[in-house]
Legacy VTK file of the C-alpha trace (Angstrom):
# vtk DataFile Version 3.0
C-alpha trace
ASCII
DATASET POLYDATA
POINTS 95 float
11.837 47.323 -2.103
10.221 44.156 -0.730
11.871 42.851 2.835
12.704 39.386 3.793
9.327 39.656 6.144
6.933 40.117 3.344
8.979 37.065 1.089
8.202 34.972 4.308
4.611 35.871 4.720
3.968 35.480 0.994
5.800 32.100 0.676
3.225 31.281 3.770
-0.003 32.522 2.478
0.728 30.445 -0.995
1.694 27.398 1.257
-1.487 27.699 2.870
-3.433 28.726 -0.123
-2.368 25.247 -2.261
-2.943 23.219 1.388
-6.199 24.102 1.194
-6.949 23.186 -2.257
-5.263 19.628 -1.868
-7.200 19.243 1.692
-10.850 20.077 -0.107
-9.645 18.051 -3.493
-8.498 14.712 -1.322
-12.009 14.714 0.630
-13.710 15.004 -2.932
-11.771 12.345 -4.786
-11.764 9.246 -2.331
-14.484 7.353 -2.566
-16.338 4.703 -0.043
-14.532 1.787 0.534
-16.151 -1.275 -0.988
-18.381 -3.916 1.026
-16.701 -6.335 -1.089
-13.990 -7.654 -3.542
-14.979 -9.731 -6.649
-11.954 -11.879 -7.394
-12.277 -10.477 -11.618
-11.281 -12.843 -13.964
-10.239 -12.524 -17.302
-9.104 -8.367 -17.027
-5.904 -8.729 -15.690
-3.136 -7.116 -18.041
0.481 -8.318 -18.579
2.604 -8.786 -15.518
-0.533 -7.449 -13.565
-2.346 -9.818 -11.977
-3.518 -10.099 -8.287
-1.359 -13.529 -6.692
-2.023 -16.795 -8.111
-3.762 -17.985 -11.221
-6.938 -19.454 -11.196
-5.214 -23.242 -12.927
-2.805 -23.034 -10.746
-0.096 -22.596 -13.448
1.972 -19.957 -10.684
1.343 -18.661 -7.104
2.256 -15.464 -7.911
1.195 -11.811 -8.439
2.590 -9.983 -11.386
2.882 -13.321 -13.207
0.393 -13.038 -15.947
2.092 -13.767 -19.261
-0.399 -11.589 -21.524
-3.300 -9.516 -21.787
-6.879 -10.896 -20.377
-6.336 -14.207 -19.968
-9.493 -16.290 -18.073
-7.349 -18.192 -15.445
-5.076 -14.749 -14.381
-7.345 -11.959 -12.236
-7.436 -8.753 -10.348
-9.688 -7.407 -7.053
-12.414 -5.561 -8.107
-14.738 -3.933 -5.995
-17.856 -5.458 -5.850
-20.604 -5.300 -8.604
-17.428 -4.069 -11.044
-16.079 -7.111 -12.678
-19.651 -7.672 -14.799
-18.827 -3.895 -15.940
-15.431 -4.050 -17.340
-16.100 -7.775 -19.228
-14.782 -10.081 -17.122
-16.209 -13.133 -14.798
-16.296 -13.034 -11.051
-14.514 -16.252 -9.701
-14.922 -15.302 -5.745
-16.537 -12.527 -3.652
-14.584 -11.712 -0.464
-15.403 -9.503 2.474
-13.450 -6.270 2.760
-11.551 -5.807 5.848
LINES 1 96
95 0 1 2 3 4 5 6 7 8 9 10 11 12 13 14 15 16 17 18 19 20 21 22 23 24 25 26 27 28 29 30 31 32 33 34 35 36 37 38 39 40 41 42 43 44 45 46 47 48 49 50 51 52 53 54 55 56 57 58 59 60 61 62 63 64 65 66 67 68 69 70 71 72 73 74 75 76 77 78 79 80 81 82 83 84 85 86 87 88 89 90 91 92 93 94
């Protein structure tokens, strides 16, 4: 018959067992923070732009009225934007 002692102290070693796992996965799957942001134009989906558009047609983010239009845009980290087919409008510092 198991006791309420060894419930506890198995409940603990899986807590600890799965902390460890998400602790070592987290390091791995972070990467470096970018230098840089490309202001990427033309990638931006639906509804999923980054603020303003580039005609200033609205000031807004989430504003984008369809699917990879050139004047609506996202941040991209730097040396990205080329990559995934669309044109860099600005580069800004990181903070």
């Amino acid at each position: 018959m198991t006791s309420a002692f060894d419930k506890v102290g198995t409940a603990a070693a899986g807590l600890l067992a799965v902390s460890a796992l998400l602790a070592s996965g987290t390091a791995a799957a972070v990467p470096d923070a970018p230098k840089n942001w490309e202001k990427c134009a033309g990638v931006a989906k639906k509804g999923m732009n980054d603020c303003g558009s580039l005609d200033g047609r609205h000031s807004c983010a989430s504003q984008a009225s369809g699917d990879d239009m050139p004047n609506e845009w996202v941040y991209t980290p730097e040396g990205t934007c080329a990559k995934i087919g669309g044109k860099v409008a600005k580069i800004k510092p990181a903070k």
